[in-house]
PAMIDO-92285 format. One record per residue: x, y, z of N, C-alpha, C in turn. Coordinates in steps of 0.02 Angstrom, whole numbers, padded with zeros to 5 digits, always signed. Last residue first. Layout:
<rs>
XYZXYZXYZ...
</rs>
This chain:
<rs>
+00381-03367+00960+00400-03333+01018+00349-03350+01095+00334-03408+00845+00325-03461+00905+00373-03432+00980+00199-03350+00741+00243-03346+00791+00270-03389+00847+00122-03371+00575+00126-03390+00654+00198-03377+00678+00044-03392+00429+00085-03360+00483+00077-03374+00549+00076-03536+00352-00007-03502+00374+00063-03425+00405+00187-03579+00294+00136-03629+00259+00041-03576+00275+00312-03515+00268+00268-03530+00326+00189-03538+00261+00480-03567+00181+00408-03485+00206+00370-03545+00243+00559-03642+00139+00571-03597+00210+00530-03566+00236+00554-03724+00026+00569-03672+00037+00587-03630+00086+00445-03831+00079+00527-03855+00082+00564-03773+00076+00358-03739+00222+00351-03741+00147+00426-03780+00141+00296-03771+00367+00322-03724+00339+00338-03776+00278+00206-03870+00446+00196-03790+00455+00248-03714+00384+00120-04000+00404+00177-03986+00374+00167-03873+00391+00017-04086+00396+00019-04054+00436+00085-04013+00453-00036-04171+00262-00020-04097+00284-00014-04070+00356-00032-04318+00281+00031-04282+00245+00022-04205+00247-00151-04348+00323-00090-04360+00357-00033-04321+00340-00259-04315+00249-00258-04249+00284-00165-04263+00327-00278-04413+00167-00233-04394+00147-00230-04335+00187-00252-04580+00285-00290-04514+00268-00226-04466+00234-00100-04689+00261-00177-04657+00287-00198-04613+00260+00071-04641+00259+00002-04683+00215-00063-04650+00279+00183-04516+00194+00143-04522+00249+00095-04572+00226+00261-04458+00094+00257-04506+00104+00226-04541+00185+00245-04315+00122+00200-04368+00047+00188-04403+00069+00233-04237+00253+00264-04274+00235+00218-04305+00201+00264-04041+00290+00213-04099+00248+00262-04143+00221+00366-04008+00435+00347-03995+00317+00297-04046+00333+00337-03997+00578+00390-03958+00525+00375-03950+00449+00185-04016+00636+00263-04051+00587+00303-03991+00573+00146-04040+00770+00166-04066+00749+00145-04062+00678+00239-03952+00925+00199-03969+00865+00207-04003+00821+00252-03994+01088+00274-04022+01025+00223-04021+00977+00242-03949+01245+00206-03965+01197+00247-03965+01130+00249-03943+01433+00258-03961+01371+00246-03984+01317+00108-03863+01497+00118-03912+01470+00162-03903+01436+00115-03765+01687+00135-03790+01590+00146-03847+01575+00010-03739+01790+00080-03792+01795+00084-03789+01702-00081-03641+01797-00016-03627+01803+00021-03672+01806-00195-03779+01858-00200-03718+01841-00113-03685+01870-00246-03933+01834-00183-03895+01850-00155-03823+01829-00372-03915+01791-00351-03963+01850-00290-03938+01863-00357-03825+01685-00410-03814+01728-00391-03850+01808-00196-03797+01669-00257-03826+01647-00317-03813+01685-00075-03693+01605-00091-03761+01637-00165-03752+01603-00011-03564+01557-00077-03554+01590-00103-03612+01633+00105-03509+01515+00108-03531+01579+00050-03547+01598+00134-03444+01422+00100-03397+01487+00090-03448+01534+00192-03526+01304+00206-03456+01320+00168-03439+01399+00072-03606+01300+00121-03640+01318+00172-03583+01343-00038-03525+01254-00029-03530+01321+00023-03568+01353+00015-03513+01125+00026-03434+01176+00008-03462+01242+00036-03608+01062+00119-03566+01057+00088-03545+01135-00095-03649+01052-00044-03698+01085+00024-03641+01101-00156-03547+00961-00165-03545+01053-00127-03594+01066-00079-03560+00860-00046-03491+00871-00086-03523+00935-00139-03694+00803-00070-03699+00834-00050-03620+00887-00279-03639+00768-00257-03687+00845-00164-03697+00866-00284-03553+00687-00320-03534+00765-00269-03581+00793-00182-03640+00587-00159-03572+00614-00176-03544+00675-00272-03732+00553-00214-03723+00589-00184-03675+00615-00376-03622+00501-00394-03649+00565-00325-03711+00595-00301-03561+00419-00336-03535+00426-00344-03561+00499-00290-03677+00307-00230-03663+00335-00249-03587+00389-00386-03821+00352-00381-03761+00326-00332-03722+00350-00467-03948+00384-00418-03954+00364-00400-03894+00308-00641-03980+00374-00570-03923+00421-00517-03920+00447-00623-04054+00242-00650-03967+00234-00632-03923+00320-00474-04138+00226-00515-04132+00242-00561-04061+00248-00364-04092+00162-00359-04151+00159-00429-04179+00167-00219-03981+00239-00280-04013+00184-00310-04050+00196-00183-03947+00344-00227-03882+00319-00239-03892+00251-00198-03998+00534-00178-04011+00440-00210-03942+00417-00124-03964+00677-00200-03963+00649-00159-03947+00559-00051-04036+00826-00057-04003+00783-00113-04002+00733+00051-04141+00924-00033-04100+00929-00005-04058+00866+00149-04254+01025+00125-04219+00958+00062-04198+00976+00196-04237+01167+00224-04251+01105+00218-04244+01045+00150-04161+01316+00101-04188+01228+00161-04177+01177+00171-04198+01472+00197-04176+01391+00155-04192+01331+00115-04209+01634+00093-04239+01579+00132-04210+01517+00201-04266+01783+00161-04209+01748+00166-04253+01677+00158-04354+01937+00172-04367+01866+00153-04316+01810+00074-04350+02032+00129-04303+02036+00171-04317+01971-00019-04450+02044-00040-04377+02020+00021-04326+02020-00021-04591+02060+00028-04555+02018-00004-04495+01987-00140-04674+02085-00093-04651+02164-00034-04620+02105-00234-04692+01995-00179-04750+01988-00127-04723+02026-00293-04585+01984-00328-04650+02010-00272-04685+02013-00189-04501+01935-00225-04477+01994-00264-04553+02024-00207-04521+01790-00140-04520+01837-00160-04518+01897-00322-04498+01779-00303-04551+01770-00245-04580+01798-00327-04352+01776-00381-04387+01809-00349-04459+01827-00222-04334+01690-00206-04302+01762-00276-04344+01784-00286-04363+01574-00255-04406+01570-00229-04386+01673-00412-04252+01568-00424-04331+01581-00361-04363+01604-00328-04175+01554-00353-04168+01632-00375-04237+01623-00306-04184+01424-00244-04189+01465-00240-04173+01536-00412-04185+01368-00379-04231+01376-00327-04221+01407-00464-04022+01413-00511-04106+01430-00458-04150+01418-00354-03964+01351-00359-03957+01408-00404-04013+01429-00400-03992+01210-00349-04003+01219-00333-03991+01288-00543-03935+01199-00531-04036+01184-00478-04028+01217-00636-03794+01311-00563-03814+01227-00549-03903+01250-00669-03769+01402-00673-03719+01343-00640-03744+01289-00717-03807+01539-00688-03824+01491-00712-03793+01437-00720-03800+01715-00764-03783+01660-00707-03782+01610-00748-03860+01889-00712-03848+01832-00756-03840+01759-00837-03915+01986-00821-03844+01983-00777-03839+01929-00903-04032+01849-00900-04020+01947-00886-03928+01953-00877-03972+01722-00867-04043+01765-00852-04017+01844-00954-03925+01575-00953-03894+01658-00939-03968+01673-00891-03877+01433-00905-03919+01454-00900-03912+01539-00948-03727+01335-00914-03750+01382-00922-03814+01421-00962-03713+01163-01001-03730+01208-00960-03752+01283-00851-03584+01065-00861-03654+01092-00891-03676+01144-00815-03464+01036-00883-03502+01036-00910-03559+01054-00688-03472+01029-00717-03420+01069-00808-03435+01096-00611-03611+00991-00651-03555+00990-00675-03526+01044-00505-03693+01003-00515-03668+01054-00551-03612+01045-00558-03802+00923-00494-03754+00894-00477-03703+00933-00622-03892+00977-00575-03915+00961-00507-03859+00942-00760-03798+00983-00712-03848+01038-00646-03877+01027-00780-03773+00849-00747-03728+00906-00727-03760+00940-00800-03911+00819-00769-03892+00790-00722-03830+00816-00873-04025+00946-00876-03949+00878-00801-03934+00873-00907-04185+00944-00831-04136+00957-00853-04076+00908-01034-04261+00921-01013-04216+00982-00919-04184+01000-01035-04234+00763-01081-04230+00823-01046-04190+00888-00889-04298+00730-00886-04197+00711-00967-04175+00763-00806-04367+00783-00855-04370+00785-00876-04305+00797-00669-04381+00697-00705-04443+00702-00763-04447+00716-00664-04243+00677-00659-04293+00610-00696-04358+00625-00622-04220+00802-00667-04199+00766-00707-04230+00696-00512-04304+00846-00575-04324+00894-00618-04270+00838-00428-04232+00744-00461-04295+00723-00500-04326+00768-00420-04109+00819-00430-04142+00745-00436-04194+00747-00333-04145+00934-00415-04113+00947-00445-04120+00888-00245-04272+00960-00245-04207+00907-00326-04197+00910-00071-04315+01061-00144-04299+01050-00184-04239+00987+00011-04411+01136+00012-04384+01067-00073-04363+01068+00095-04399+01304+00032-04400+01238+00055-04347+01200+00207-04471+01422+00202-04419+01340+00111-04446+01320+00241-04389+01565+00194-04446+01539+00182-04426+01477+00420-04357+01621+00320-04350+01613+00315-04415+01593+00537-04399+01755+00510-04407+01715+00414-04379+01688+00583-04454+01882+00547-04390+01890+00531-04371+01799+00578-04583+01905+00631-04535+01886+00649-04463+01876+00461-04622+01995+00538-04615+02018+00607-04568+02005+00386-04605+01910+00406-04558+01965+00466-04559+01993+00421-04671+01797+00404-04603+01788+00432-04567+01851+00400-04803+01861+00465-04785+01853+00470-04690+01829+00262-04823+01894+00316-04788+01967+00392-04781+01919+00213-04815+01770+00215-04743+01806+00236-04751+01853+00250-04915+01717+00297-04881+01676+00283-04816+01720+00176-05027+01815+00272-05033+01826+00288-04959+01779+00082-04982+01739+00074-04969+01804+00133-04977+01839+00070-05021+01581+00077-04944+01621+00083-04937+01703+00076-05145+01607+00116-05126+01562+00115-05028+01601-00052-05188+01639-00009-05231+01669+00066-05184+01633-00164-05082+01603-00116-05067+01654-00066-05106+01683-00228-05097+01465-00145-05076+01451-00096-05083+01534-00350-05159+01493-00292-05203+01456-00211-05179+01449-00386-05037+01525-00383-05100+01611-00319-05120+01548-00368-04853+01494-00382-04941+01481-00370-04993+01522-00374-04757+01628-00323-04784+01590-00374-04869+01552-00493-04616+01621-00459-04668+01653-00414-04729+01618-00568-04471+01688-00527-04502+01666-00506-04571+01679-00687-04396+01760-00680-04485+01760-00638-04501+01697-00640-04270+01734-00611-04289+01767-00624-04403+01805-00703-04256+01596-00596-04265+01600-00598-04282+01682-00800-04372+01593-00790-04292+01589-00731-04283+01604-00741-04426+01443-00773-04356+01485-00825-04387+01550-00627-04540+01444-00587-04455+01467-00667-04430+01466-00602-04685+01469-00639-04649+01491-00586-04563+01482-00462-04768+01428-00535-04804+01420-00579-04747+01409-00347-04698+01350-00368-04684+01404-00434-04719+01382-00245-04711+01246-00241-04766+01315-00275-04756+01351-00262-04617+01140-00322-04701+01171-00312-04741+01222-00180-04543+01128-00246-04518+01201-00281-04585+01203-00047-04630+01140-00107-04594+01094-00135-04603+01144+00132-04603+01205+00062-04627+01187-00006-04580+01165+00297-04618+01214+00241-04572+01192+00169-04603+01183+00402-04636+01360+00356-04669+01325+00304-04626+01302+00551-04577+01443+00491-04593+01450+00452-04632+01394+00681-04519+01549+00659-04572+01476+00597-04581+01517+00800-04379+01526+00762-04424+01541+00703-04487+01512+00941-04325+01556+00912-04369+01505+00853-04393+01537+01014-04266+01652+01013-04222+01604+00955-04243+01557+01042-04353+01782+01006-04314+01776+00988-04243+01728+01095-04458+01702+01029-04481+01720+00989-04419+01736+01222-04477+01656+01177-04420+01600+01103-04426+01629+01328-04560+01677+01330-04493+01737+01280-04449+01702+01323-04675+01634+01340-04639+01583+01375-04599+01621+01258-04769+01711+01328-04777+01709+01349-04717+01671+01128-04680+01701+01164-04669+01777+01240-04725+01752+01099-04719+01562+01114-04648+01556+01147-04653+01627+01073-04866+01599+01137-04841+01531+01168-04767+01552+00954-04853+01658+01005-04897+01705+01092-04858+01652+00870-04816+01544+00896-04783+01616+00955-04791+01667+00888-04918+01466+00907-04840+01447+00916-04819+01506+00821-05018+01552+00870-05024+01554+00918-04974+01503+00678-04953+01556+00719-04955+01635+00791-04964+01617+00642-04957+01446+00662-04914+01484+00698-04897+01539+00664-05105+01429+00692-05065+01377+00697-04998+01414+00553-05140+01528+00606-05171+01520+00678-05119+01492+00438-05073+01431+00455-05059+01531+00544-05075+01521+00424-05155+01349+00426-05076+01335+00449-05063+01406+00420-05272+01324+00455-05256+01290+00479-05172+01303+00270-05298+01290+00295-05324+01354+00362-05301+01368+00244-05218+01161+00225-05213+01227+00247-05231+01302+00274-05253+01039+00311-05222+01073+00289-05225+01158+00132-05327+01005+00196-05362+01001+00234-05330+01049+00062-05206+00995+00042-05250+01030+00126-05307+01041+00039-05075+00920+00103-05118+00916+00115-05155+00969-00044-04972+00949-00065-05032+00864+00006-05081+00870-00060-04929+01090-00109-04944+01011-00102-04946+00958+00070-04960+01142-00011-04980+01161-00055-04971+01124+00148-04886+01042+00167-04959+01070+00108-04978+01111+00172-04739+01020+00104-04782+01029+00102-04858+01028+00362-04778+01008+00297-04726+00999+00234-04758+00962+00494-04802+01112+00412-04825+01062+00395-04774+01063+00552-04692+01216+00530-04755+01196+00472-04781+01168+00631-04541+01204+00564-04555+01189+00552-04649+01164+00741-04473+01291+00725-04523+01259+00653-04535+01245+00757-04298+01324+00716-04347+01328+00721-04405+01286+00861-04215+01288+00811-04190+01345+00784-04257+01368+01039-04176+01231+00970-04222+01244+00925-04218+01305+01136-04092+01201+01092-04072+01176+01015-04141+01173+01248-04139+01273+01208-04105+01323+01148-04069+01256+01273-04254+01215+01226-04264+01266+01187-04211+01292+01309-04246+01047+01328-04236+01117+01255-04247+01162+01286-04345+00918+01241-04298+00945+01267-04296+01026+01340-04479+00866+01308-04442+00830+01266-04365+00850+01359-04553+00976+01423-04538+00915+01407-04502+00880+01245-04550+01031+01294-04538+01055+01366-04532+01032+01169-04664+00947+01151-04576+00957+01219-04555+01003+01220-04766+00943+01180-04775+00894+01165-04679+00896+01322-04815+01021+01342-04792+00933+01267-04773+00901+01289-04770+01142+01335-04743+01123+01341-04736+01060+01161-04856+01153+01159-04786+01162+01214-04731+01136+01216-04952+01149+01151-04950+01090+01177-04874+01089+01292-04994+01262+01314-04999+01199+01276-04977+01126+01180-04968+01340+01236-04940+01361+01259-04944+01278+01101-05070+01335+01078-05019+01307+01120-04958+01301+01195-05183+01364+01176-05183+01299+01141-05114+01282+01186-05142+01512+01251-05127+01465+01239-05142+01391+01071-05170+01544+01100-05110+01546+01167-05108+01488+00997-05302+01426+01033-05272+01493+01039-05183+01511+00940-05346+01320+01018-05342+01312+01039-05307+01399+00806-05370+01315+00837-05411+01327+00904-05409+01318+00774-05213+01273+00729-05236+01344+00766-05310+01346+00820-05170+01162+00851-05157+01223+00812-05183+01298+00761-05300+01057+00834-05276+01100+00867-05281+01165+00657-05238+01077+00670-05308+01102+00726-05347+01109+00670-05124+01043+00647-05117+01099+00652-05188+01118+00669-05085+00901+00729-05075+00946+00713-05104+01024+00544-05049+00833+00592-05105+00832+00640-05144+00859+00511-04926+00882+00459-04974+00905+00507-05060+00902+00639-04812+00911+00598-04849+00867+00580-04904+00894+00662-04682+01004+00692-04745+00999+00633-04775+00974+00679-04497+00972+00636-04585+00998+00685-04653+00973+00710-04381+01077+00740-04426+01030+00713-04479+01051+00706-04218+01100+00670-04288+01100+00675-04321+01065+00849-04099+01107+00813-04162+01079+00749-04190+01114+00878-03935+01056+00877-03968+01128+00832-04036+01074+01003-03862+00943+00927-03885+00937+00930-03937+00979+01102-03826+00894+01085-03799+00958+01020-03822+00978+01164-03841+00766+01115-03814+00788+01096-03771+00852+01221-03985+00794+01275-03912+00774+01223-03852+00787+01104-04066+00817+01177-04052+00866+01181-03975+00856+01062-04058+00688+01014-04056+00744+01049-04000+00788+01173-04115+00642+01152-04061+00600+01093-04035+00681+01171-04238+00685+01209-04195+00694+01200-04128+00670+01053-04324+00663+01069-04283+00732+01137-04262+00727+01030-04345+00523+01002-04281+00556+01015-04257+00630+01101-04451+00482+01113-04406+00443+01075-04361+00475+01075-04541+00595+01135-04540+00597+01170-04457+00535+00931-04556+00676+00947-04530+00609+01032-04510+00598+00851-04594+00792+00895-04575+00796+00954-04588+00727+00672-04561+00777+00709-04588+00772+00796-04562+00763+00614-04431+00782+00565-04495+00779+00620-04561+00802+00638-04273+00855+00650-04352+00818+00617-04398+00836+00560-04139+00912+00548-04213+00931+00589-04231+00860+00674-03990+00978+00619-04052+00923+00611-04115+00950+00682-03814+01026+00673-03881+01042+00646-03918+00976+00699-03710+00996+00746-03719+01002+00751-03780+01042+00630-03568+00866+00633-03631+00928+00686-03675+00906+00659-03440+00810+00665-03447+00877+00633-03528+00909+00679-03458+00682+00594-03447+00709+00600-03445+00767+00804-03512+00646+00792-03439+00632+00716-03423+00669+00800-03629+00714+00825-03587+00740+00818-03489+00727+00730-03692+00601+00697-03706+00684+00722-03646+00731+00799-03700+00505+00736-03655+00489+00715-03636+00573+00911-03764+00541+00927-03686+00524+00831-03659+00523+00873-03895+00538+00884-03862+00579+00886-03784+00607+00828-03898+00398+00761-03882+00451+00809-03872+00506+00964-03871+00338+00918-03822+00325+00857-03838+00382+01003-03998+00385+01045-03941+00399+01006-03870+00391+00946-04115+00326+00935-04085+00404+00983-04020+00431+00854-04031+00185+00924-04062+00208+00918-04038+00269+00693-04041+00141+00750-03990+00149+00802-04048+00179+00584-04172+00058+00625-04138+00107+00687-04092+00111+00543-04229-00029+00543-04170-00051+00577-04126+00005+00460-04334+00014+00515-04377-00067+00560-04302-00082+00449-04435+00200+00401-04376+00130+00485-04384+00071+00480-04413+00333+00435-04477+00293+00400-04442+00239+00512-04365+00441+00532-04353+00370+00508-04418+00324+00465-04252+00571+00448-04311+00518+00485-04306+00481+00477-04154+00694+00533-04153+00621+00514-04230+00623+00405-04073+00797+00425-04125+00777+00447-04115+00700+00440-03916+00896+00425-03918+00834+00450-04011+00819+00409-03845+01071+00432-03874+01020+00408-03896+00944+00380-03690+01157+00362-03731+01113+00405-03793+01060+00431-03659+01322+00441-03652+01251+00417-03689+01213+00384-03697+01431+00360-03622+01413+00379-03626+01343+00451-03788+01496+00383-03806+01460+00368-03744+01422+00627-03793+01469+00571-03793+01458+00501-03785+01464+00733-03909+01497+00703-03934+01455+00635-03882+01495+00881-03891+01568+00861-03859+01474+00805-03886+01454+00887-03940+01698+00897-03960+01634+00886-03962+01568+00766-03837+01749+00853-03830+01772+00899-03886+01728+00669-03888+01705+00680-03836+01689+00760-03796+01687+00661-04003+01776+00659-04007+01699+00692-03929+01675+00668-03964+01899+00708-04012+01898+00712-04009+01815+00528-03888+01904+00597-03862+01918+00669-03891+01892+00439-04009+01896+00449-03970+01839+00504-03916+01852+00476-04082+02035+00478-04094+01959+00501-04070+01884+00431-03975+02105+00499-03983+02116+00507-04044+02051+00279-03987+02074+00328-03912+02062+00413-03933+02055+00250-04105+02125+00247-04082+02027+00279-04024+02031+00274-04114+02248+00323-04127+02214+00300-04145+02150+00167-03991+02270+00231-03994+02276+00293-04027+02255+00046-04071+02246+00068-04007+02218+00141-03987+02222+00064-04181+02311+00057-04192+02247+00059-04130+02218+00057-04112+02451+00114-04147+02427+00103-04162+02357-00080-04050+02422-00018-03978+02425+00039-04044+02417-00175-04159+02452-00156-04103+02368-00112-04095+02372-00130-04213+02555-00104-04261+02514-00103-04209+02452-00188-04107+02628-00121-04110+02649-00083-04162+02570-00317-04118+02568-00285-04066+02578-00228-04069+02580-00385-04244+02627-00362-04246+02559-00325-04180+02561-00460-04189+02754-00414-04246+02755-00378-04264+02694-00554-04075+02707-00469-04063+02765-00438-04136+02756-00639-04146+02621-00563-04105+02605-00513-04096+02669-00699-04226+02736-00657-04260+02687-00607-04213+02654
</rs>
């Protein structure tokens, strides 16, 4: 049976390489770390100053949430490469206006506001499979027809569009490799991963090893989550796991993999660790876990399942946003001060 799966690895190895080449040769990356910019808070710096903060720290990527007519220029002038989401709202729209309606979205809504060649990724919806049920049917549609916008544009191969989701789309992640997609989401994910491939596009998760802790501090330790040194190793077949944040994102490659789309590489859109709110919610143990996101995103390390392929990764926040509702650990995950100083120390070289 391996000699007969062999030939099918090295092609799913191959065209994830010529993939991630393809990203790389369009300013987008994995080795460098990105920084998300929330602004859902009463105390915020002016997008001219977090631009300036992003740049003085050496990064030189962000996620937007949304296409902010008062922050993507400032973004722009910057130099600051985009993920730019398109709001959960927008999508019934652009999934019943056509190409050319998204054509027309695209131009005034970010495109008057932010040159092209500082865009990496449209980001459609965000977690539109778990909690924004409505949007749903809504979400393929809308992509395809951003897509259809950026090839009249001539920006298809600068821009690419994808969809951010919470690790809950996955029914099954342990052992990461009986990963597996929720049944209820695949009438909706299974048209959104041949368009992935097609476009050569990732697969966004939002994922936070914190709060699989929080939820079940039993079986998620705490080392496990922060990539301690101590942390009990999880053994799956010949693979061995040392850290939550490599298990989910082999789960989600597990998952990709059942559903004939293993050449689909994976991005984590958001990840990051608070440093109130909760007792490990410490600026101390943000600090363990963001500084190992910087350094293996830095080295290139991949994953157990995809050893040396990099994850693109997006921390997540820039400031503590007040105005955040839920848990009050929501509003700290904020890395640097409205001031400018650094909330823990860290490097994102």
């Amino acid at each position: 049976m391996a000699k007969r799966t062999a030939p099918c690895l090295l092609l799913r190895d191959a065209i994830l390489a010529v993939t991630l080449a393809v990203a790389a040769a369009a300013g987008s990356d994995p080795s460098k770390i990105g920084i998300c910019h929330g602004r859902v808070g009463s105390n915020l710096p002016s997008p001219a100053a977090a631009a300036a903060l992003l740049r003085q720290n050496g990064v030189t990527k962000a996620r937007l949430f949304l296409p902010d007519p008062a922050v993507l220029p400032a973004f722009a002038a910057a130099g600051v490469d985009l993920v730019l989401g398109v709001p959960n709202e927008n999508l019934t729209f652009l999934s019943a206006s056509g190409p050319d309606g998204a054509r027309q979205w695209l131009q005034s809504a970010v495109l008057a506001h932010a040159p092209a060649e500082r865009l990496r990724y449209l980001a459609v919806g965000n977690e539109v499979l778990y909690n924004n049920q409505f949007y749903a049917p809504h979400l393929v549609p809308a992509m395809e027809n951003l897509h259809a916008a950026l090839v009249a544009l001539g920006l298809d191969d600068r821009v690419a569009v994808s969809s951010a989701h919470a690790s809950s789309v996955l029914a099954a992640s342990y052992p990461p490799s009986a990963g597996a997609f929720d049944a209820a989401s695949l009438p909706v994910l299974r048209p959104m991963l041949r368009f992935l491939a097609d476009t050569g596009s990732p697969f966004m998760v939002n994922t936070y090893p914190f709060i699989s802790h929080v939820n079940d501090p039993a079986n998620v330790q705490l080392e496990y989550a922060l990539f301690g040194d101590g942390a009990a190793p999880v053994r799956d077949g010949e693979l061995v796991y040392t850290n939550l944040f490599d298990a989910t994102v082999d789960a989600l490659v597990a998952a990709l993999e059942k559903e004939g789309f293993g050449a689909v590489p994976v991005a984590v859109t958001e990840t990051g660790w608070p440093t109130a709110g909760h007792p490990a919610a410490t600026p101390q143990n943000a600090a363990a876990y963001n500084a190992k996101i910087v350094e293996r995103a830095a080295r290139g390390v991949g994953t157990p399942r995809r050893p040396g392929v990099p994850v693109e990764t997006f921390l997540f926040d820039l400031y503590d946003e007040d105005g955040k509702p839920g848990t009050e650990f929501e509003r700290h995950f904020g890395i640097f001060r409205a001031d400018g100083s650094k909330v823990y120390d860290i490097s994102f070289a």
